[in-house]
Steps between C-alpha positions, in 0.01 A plus 500: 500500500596860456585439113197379449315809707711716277367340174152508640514847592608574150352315318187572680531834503564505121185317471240712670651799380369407170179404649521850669549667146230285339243584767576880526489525160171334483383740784607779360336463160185413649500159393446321805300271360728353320724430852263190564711344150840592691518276791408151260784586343712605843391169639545273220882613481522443853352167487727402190830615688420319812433186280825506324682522851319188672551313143860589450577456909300182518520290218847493495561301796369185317799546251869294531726715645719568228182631319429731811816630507507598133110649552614711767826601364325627179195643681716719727722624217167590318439648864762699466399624172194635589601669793797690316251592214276608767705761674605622211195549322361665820781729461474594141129501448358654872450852264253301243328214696212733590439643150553192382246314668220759494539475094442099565205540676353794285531284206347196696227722575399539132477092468335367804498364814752249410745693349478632851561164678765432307727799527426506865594153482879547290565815681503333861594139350866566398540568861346212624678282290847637573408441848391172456877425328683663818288291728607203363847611524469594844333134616807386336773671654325431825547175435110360545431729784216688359298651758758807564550576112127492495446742816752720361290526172152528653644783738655679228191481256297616835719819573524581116118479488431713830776740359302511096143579713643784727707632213152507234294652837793755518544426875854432452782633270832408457755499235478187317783574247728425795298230671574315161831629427599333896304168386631485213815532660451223737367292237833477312620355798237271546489372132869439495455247786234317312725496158759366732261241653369398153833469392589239762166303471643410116834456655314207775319407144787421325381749227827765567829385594710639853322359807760379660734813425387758813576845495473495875379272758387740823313232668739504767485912593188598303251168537135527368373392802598756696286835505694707346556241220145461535442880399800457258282224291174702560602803312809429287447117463821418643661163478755392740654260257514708169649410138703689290230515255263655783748758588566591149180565396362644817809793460509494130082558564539776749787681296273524183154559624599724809635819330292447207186514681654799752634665142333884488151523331395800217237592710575527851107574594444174367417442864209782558307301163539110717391660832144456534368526124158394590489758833549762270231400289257435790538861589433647222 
């Protein structure tokens, strides 16, 4: 459950910070009119990324189970994927994303309302549909218990939208360079457990070689059924019987991405232009 808060919360919070941007821009300008074209486009990405996650958690299950082991195994490598790409674009492109979307919407502006819709739609969509990916993943390594990765996800998108409103009504401030440099953080972490657990879903697929060949069997000290391996699976995705092929690529994961995303930036206010783009514009 608490990787899938985590992604929720970030993702989330990724999300209606462009919203955030969008609408303070918007109000700003004097163009509220043209808010009423925002939220179709809000909504419709929503809807769209909460499609994708019942269809890809769903469908599956009518599948041979060689066939939902490979889907799974690719689908949380793509998982993966997105979440590495996400922290660090986060990282590299905090300084622009405001400036960057205000020059979207100005130039929507000059076509019409669905111009609008639409970049209110892409803008919050690429979100939603990394989300939706992760999800999936997350119902997976669960193994078909669904209703905690779910909770985590819906409480995570709850706090990150609470957190966007009081941030745009300037009622709260906090740094949010750091809040996504700890996240991030965490995430790397998180992610390597679900390249691990995609890795062993081709492995029970007979798509990768090595099932058989453990890199450690803790079953006996460490068992997943016990809380603490309980909180173990819930944050790291921990397996009590692991391969060699996990434990590779979960270090060989870690080793790379860790330092690389902790590596020093150009610009260390970086930070100052992610915290709270659209308060600063409200209160202006």
């Amino acid at each position: 459950m608490f990787s899938s808060l985590l992604i929720g919360l970030r993702e989330g919070l990724e999300a209606a910070l462009v919203v955030s941007i969008l609408v303070a821009f918007l109000v700003k300008t004097g163009r509220r009119a043209a808010l009423r074209w925002v939220w179709p486009g809000v909504a419709s990405a929503v809807l769209l990324s909460v499609a994708v996650g019942a269809i890809l958690t769903y469908t599956t299950a009518h599948l041979t189970f060689e066939h939902q082991e490979l889907v799974g195994g690719v689908l949380s490598i793509v998982a993966v994927a997105f979440v590495t790409a996400m922290i660090f674009w986060m990282r590299t492109a905090a300084r622009h994303i405001s400036a960057e979307l205000k020059g979207k919407m100005e130039n929507a502006l000059q076509l019409g309302p669905l111009a609008i819709a639409l970049v209110s739609f892409l803008s919050v969509g690429r979100e939603g549909l990394e989300t939706s990916v992760f999800f999936y993943a997350s119902v997976q390594t669960a193994q078909g218990k669904t209703a905690l990765p779910l909770l985590g996800f819906t409480a995570g998108i709850l706090i990150a939208v609470a957190l966007a409103w009081l941030l745009y009504r300037g009622a709260l401030r906090f740094d949010l360079g750091k809040f996504f440099k700890i996240t991030g953080m965490l995430l790397v972490f998180v992610a390597a457990g679900v390249l691990g657990y995609g890795l062993h879903d081709l492995q029970e697929g007979a798509f990768l070689p090595g099932l058989s060949t453990l890199a450690f069997d803790a079953s006996g000290v460490l068992p997943e059924t016990s809380w603490y391996g309980t909180l173990l699976k819930g944050i790291f995705n921990y397996s009590q019987q692991t391969t060699a092929l996990q434990a590779i690529a979960w270090v060989a994961y870690v080793a790379v991405v860790l330092p690389l995303f902790l590596r020093p930036t150009r610009s260390r206010d970086h930070a100052a232009a992610a915290a709270s783009p659209a308060a600063a514009d409200s209160k202006e």
